[in-house]
C-alpha positions in Angstrom: 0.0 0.0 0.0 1.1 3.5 -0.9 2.0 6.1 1.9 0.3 9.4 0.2 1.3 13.2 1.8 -1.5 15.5 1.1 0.1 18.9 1.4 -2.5 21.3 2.0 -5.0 18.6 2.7 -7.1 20.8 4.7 -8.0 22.7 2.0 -11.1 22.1 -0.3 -8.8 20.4 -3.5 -6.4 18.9 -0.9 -9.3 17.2 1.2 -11.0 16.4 -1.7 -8.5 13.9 -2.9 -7.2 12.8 0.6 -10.8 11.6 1.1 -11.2 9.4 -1.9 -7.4 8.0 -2.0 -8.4 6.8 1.6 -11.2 5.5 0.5 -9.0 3.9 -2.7 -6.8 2.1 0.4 -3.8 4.3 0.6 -2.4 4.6 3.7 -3.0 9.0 3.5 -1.2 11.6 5.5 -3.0 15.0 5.7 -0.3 17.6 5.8 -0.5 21.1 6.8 1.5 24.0 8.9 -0.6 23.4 12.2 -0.5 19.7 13.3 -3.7 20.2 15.4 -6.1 21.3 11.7 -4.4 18.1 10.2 -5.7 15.6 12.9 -8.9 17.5 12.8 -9.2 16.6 8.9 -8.0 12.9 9.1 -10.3 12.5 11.8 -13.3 13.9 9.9 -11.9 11.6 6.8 -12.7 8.8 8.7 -15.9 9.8 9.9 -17.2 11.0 6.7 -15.7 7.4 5.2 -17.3 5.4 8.0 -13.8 4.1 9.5 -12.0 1.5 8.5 -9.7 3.7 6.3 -5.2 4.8 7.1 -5.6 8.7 7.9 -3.4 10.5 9.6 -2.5 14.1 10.3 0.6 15.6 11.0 2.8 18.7 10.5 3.8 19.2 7.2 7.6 17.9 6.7 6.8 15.0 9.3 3.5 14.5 6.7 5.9 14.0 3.9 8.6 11.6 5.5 8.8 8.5 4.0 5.7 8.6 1.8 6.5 7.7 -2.2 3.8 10.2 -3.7 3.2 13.8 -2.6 0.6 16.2 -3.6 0.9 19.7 -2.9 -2.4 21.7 -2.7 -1.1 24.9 -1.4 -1.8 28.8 -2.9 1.3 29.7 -5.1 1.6 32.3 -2.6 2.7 29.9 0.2 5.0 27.7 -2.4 8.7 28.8 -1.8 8.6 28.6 1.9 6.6 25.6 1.8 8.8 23.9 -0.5 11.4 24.8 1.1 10.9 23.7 4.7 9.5 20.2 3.4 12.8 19.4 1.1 14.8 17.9 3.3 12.1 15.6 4.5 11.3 14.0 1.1 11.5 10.5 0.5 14.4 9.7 -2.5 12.3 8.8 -5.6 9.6 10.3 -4.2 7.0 11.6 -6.8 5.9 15.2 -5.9 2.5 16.6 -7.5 1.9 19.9 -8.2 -2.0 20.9 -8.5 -0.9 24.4 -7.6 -2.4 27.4 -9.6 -0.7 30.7 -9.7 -3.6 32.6 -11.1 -2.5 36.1 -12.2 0.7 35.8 -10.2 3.9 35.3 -12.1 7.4 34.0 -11.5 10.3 35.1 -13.7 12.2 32.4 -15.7 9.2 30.1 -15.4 6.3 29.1 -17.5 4.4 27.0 -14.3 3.7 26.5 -10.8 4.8 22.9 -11.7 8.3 24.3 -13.5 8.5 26.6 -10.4 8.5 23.6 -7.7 10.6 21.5 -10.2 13.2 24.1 -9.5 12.8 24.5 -6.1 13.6 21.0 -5.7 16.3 20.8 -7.6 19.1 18.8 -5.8 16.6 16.2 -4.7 16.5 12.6 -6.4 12.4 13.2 -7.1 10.2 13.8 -9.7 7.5 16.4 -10.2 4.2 15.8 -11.7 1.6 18.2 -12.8 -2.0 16.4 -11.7 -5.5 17.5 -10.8 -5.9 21.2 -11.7 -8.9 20.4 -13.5 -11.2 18.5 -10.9 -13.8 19.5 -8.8 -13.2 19.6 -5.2 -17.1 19.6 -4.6 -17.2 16.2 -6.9 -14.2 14.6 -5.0 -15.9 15.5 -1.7 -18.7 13.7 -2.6 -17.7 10.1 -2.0 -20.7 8.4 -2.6 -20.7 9.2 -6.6 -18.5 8.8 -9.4 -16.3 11.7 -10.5 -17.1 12.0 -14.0 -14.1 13.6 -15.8 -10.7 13.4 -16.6 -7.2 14.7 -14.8 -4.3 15.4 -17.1 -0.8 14.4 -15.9 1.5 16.4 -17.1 5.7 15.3 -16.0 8.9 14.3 -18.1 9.2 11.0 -16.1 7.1 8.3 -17.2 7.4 6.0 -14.1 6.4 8.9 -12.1 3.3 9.2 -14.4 2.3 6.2 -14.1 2.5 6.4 -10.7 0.4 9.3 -10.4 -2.1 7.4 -13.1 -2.7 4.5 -11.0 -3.4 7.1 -7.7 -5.8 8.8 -10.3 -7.9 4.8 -11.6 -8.2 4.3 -7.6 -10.8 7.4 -7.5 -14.1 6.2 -8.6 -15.0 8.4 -12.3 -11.6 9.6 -13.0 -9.7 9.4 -15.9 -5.9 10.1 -16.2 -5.2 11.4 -19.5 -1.5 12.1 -20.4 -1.1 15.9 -21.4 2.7 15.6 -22.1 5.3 17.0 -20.8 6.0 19.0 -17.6 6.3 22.4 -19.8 2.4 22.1 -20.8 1.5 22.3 -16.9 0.7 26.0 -18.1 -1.7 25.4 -20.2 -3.7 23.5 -17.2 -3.0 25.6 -14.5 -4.6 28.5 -16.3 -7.6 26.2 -17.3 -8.5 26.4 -13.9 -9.4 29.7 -13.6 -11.7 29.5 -16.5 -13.1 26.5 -14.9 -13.7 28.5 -11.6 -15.3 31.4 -14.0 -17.7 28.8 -15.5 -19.2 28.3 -12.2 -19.6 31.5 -11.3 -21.2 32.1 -14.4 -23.7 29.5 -14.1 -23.9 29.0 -10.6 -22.7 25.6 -9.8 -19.8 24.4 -7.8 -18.5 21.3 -9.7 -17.4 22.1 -13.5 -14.8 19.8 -15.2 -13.5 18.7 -18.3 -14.0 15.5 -20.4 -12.1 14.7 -23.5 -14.2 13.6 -25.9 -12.9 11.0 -28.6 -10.4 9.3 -26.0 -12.1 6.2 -25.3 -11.5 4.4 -21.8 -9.8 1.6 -22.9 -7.1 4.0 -25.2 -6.7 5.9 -22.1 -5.9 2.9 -20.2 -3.9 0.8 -22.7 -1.1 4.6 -22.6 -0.4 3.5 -19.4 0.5 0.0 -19.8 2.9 1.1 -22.9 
């Protein structure tokens, strides 16, 4: 079983996936600056899954030691320092995945949240993936239903993407499309603002994407390549 850190799991995104990996049976850590808000969330996890599910809280860089995937869902403000502080603490050949967006903020020298944390983590035998910009919080938090629409992986390691794939078939409705390498993480992170426009626009909480014309089974056969 996979030890998963969910950086930032007490956000919306961050608990959002937390919840349904548990549920997957990963053995999930939520992570954040304040121990005491990261038991609170593993303990409602486990109430909200009905128990019998591996959730933990802990301070962030004690979140991360010694897990083999790593999700960071933290605001881009909060990245260097965040980074940072956990670095040390990361597992070697750890996969890190960034779902950070940066919105209208910009970095110089870098296209990406994702390019930005690849950077900062330079030095470090790991490997950063781009995953889940594009999903609903509201639809993960709703455990009891399917998610109904896809999550591109974006990374220039293909073990690592395949990593984060299999992470991605253990959450009920979601499909792990491959969107290339680590240098098209722009492309999603900014999709997400127009996805959070959407549903202002109309209203709703839960818009997502679905590529149309990728069948299941060609989605799944790019991962057994």
């Amino acid at each position: 079983m996979k030890r998963v850190a969910v950086v930032g799991g007490t956000g919306d995104l961050g608990f959002g996936l937390a919840l349904r990996l548990a549920k997957a049976g990963y053995s999930v850590v939520i992570g954040s600056r304040v121990a005491e808000k990261a038991v609170k969330a593993a303990g409602e996890a486990r109430r909200m899954l009905g128990g019998g599910v591996d959730t933990a809280g802990e301070e962030n860089c004690r979140a991360v030691a010694g897990a083999e995937v790593v999700i960071l869902s933290i605001p881009f403000q909060g990245v260097e320092g965040i980074v940072k502080s956990v670095k040390e603490s990361l597992r070697t050949g750890s996969v890190v995945v960034s779902c950070i967006v940066p919105f209208n903020t910009h970095v110089e020298g870098f296209s990406s949240a994702a390019e930005y944390v690849s950077s900062l983590l330079r030095g470090k035998d790991v490997n950063v993936v781009a995953a889940y910009h594009t999903v609903s919080a509201e639809k993960l938090r709703d455990v009891a239903k399917p998610v109904g629409c896809d999550a591109i992986i974006l990374g220039d390691d293909e073990e690592a993407k395949r990593t984060v794939a299999e992470l991605t078939y253990g959450i009920e409705g979601l499909r792990p499309v491959d969107g290339g390498p680590l240098k098209n993480a722009s492309i999603v992170e900014n999709i997400t603002a127009l996805l959070i426009s959407i549903n202002k626009k109309y209203k709703i909480k839960d818009a997502g994407i679905r590529v149309t014309g990728l069948e299941d089974d060609e989605v799944r056969r790019r991962w057994m390549e």
